[in-house]
C-alpha positions as CSV (number, residue, x, y, z in Angstrom):
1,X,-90.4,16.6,90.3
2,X,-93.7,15.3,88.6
3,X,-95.5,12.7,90.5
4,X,-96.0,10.0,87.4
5,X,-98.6,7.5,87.7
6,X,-98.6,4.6,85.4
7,X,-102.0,2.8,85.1
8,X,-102.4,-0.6,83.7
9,X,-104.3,-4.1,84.1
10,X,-103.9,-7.5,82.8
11,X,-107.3,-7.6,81.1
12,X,-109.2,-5.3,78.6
13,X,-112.3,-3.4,79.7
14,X,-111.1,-3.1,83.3
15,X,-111.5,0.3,83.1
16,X,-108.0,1.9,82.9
17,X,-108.7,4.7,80.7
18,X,-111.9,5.6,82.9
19,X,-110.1,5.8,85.7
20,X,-107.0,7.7,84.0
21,X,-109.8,10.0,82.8
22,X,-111.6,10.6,86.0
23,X,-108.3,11.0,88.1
24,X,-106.9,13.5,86.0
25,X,-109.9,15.4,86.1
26,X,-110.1,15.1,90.0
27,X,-106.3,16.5,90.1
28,X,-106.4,19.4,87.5
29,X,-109.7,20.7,89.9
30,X,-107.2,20.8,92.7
31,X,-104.9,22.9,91.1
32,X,-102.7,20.3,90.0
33,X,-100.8,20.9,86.6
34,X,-101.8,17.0,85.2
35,X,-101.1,15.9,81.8
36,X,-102.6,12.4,80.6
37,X,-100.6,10.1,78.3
38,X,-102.2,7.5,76.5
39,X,-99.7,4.9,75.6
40,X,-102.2,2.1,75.0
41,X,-100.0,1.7,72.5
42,X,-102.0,0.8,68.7
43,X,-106.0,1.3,70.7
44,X,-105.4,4.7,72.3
45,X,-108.5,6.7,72.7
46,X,-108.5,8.4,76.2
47,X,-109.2,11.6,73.8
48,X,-112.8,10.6,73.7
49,X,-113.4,10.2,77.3
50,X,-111.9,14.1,78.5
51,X,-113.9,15.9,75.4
52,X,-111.2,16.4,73.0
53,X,-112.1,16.1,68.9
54,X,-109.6,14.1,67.4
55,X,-106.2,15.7,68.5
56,X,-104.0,16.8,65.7
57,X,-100.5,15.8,66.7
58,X,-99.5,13.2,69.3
59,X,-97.0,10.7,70.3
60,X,-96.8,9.0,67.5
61,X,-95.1,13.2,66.2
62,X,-92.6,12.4,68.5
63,X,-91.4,9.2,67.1
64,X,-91.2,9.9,64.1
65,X,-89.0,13.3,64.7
66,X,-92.4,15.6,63.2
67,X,-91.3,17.4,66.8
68,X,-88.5,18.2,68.2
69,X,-89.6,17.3,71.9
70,X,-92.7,15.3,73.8
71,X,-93.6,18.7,74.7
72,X,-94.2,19.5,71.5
73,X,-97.1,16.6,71.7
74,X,-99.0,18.2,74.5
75,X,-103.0,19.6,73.7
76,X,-105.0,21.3,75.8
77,X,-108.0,19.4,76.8
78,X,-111.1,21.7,77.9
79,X,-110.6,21.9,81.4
80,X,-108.4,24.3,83.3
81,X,-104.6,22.3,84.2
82,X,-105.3,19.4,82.2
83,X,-103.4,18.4,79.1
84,X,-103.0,15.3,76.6
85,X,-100.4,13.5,74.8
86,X,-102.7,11.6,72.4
87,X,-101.6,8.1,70.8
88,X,-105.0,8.3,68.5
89,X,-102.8,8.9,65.1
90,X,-100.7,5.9,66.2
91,X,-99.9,3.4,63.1
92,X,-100.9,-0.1,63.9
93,X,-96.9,-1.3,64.6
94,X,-96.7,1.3,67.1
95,X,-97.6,-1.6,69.7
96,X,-94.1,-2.8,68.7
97,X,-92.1,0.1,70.0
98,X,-88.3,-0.4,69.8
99,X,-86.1,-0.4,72.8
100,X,-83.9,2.0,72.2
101,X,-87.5,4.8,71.2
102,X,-88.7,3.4,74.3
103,X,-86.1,4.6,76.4
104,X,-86.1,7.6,75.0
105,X,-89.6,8.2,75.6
106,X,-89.2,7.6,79.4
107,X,-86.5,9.9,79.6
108,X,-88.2,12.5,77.7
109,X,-92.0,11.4,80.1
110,X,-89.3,12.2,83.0
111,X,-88.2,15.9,81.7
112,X,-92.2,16.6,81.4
113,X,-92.8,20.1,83.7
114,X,-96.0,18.9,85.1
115,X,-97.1,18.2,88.7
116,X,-98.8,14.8,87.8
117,X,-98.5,12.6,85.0
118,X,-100.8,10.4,84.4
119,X,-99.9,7.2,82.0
120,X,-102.4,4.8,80.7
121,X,-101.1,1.6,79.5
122,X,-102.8,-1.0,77.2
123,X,-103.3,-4.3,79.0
124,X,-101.6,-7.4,79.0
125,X,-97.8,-8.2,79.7
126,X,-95.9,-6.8,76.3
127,X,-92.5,-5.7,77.4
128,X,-93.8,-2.0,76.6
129,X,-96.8,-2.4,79.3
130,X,-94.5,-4.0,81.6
131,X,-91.0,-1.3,81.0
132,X,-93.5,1.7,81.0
133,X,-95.4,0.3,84.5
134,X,-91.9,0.9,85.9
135,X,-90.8,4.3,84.9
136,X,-91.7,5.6,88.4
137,X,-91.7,4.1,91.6
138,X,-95.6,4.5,91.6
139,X,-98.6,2.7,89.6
140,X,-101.8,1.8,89.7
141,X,-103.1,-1.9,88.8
142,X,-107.0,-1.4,87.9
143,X,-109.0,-5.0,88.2
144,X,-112.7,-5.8,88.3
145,X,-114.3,-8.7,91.1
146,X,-114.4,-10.8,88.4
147,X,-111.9,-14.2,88.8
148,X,-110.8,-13.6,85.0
149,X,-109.3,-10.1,86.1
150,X,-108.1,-10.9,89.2
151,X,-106.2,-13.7,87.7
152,X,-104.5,-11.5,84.9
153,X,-104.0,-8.9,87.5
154,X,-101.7,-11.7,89.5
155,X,-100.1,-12.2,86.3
156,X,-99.1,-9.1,85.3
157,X,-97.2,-8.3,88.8
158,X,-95.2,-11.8,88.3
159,X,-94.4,-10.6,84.6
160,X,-93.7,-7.2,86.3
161,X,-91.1,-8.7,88.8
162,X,-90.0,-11.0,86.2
163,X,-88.9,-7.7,84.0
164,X,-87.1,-6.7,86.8
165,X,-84.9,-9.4,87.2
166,X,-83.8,-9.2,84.0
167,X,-83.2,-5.7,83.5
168,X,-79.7,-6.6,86.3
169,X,-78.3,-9.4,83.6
170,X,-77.5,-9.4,80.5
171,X,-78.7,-11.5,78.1
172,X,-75.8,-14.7,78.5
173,X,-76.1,-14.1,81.8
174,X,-79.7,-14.5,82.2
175,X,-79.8,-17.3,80.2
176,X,-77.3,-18.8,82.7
177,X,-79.4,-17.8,85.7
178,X,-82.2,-19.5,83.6
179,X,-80.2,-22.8,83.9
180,X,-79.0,-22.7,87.3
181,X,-82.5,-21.6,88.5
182,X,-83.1,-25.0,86.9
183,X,-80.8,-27.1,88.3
184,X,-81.5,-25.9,91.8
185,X,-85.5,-26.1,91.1
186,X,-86.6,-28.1,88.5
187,X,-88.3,-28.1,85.3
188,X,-90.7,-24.5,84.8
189,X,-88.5,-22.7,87.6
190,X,-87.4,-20.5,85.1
191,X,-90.7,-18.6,84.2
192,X,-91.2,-18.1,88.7
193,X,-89.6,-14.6,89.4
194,X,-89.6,-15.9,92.9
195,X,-87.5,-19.0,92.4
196,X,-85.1,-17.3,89.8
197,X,-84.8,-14.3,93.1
198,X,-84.0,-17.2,95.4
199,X,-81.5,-18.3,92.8
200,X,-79.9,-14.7,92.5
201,X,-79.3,-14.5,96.0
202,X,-77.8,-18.0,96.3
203,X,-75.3,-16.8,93.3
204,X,-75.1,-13.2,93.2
205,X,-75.5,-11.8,96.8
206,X,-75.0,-8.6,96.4
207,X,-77.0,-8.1,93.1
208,X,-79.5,-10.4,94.9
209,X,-79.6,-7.7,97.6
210,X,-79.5,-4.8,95.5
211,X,-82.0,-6.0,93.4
212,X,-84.4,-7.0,96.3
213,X,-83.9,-3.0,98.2
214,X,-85.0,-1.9,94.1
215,X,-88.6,-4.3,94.4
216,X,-89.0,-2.9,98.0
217,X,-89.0,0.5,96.4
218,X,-91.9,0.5,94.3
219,X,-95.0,1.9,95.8
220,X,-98.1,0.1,93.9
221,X,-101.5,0.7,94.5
222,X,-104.3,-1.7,93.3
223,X,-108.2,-0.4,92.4
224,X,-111.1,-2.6,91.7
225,X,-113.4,-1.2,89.8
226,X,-116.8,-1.8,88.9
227,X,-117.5,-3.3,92.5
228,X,-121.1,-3.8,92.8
229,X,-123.0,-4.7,95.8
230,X,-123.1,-8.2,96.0
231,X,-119.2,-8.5,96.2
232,X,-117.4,-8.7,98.8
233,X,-116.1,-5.3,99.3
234,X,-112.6,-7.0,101.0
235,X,-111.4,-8.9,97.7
236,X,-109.2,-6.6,96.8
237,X,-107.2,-6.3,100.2
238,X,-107.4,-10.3,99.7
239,X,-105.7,-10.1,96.7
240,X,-103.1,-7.7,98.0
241,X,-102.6,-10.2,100.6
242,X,-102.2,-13.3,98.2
243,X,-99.7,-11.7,95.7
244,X,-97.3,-10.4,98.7
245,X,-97.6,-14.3,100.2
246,X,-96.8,-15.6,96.6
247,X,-94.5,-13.5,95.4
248,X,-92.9,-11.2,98.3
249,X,-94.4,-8.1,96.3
250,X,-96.7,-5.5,98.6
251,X,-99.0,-4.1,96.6
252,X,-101.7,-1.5,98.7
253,X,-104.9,-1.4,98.6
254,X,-106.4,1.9,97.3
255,X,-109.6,1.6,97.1
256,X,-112.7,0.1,95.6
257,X,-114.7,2.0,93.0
258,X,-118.2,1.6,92.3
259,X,-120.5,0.0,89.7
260,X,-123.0,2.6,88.1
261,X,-124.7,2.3,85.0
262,X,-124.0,6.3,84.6
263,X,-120.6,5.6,83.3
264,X,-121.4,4.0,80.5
265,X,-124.0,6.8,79.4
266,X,-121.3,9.4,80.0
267,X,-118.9,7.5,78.2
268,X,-121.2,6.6,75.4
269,X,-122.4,10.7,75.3
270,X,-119.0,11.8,75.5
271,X,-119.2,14.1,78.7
272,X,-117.4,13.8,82.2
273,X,-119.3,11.3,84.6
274,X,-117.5,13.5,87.5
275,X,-119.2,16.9,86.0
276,X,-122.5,15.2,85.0
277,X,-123.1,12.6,87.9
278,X,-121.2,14.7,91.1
279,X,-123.1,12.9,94.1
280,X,-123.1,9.7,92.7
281,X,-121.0,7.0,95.3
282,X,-118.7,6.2,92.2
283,X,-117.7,9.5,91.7
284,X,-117.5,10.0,95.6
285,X,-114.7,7.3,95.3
286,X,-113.0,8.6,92.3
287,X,-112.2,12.1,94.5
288,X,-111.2,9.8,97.1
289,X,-108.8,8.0,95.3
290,X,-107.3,11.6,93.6
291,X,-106.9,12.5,97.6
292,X,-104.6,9.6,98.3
293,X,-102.8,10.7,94.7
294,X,-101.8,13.7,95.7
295,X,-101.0,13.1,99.6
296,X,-99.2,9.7,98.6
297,X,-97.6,7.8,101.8
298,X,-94.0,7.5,102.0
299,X,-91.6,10.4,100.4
300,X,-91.9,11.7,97.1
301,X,-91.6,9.9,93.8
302,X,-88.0,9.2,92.6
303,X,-88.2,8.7,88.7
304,X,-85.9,6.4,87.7
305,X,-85.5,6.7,84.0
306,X,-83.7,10.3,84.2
């Protein structure tokens, strides 16, 4: 069974598609089959940043039936076990994926025969970001020191356990979940996943339960990236710390990765920092953080879109 790896963060130039980049490389040079998916759905270009020329078929193939199977999507990328799905020939609307296309793109992500699957997600809260972050029990939230990012990064686990919730109601009984979340609560109780939990417990104890054990199941992992020296190296534990006070969600620490001006030559020159800029401290903590990807705590991922 693939180990799949959704990436994502609640802010744009947090460097998700570096990191998807860099990590993938780290993982094919162990041997690891790894296939990258860029679902950054309507900006996709993780292309540029492993060397490959604009890819001639991608997800947006699949979609639209031009292949028969996601498979059928996959490029080669120059180095040895790594492979793309590309969204670069995405139209614009593609941001705006349907429900039922995206459910069938999670069980066809889930039939992939790779060892790792990368994801990387565009940023924000759409309901895409937030349904794709939870295709495997795994993902990786990618935030910067600044307060702007850590503050979207907060939001986008809330909207994340917020999704959740809802995926155990329909939609008349949300709505009256909504209401009685209310009632017990007061006015803006609705839009707190962890007052509308309290209210599911209080009402629905054994879907309150049930949905609680499926939370405690999910294995997230949050990177700050771009750390430079002045900050303080222990803000991203902090955060960890605040969001599972908040909201009851444990999120682990994974690691902080470097600020070096070198990535944004590489980037800009199209070549990979890891080959050009080995024995930099950045790319020192990149191959750490592939380490603790593929000897991951806990048991094996359990996919759970099959």
């Amino acid at each position: 069974m693939a180990q799949i790896w959704p990436i994502g963060g609640g802010k744009g130039g947090s460097g998700k598609s570096f990191l998807a980049s860099a990590l993938g490389r780290v993982l094919a040079s162990h041997g690891k089959k790894t296939l990258l998916i860029d679902l950054d759905l309507g900006a996709a270009n993780l292309h540029t940043m492993i060397e490959v020329p604009y890819p001639e078929k991608g997800f947006s193939d699949f979609l639209r039936k031009k292949i028969s199977s996601l498979q059928d999507a996959v490029v080669r990328t120059p180095m040895e076990n790594l492979f793309l799905i590309s969204g670069a020939n995405d139209n614009l609307d593609v941001a705006n994926l349907p429900y039922e296309q995206k459910l069938k793109t999670m069980r066809a992500i889930s039939r992939l025969d790779y060892d790792c699957i990368l994801i990387d997600l565009g940023a924000g809260t759409s309901f895409n970001t937030l349904d794709f972050f939870m295709i495997s029990q795994n993902g990786i939230f990618v935030a910067t020191p600044e307060p702007t990012s850590i503050e979207n990064i907060y939001r986008l686990v809330r909207a994340i356990y917020f999704r959740r919730i809802r995926h155990y109601y329909n939609a008349a009984e949300f709505k009256n979940l909504e209401e009685q979340s209310l009632l017990a609560f007061g006015s803006g109780a609705s839009s707190k996943p962890e007052l509308l939990m309290q209210t599911v417990k209080k009402i629905h104890p054994q879907k309150g339960f049930d949905l609680e054990r499926d939370l405690d199941s999910f294995k997230f992992n949050l990177v700050l990236n771009q750390v430079r020296k002045q900050d303080n190296a222990e803000i991203g534990r902090q955060i960890c710390r605040v969001i599972e006070r908040h909201l009851g969600f444990h999120i682990l620490f994974a690691g902080n990765v470097s600020y070096d001006d070198h990535v944004h030559d590489a980037i800009c020159q199209r070549v990979s920092f890891l080959d050009r800029y080995p024995y930099t401290r950045t790319a020192n903590d990149l191959r750490e953080l592939g380490k603790q990807m593929m000897y991951p705590a806990g048991e094996q991922l359990q996919i759970l879109y099959s």
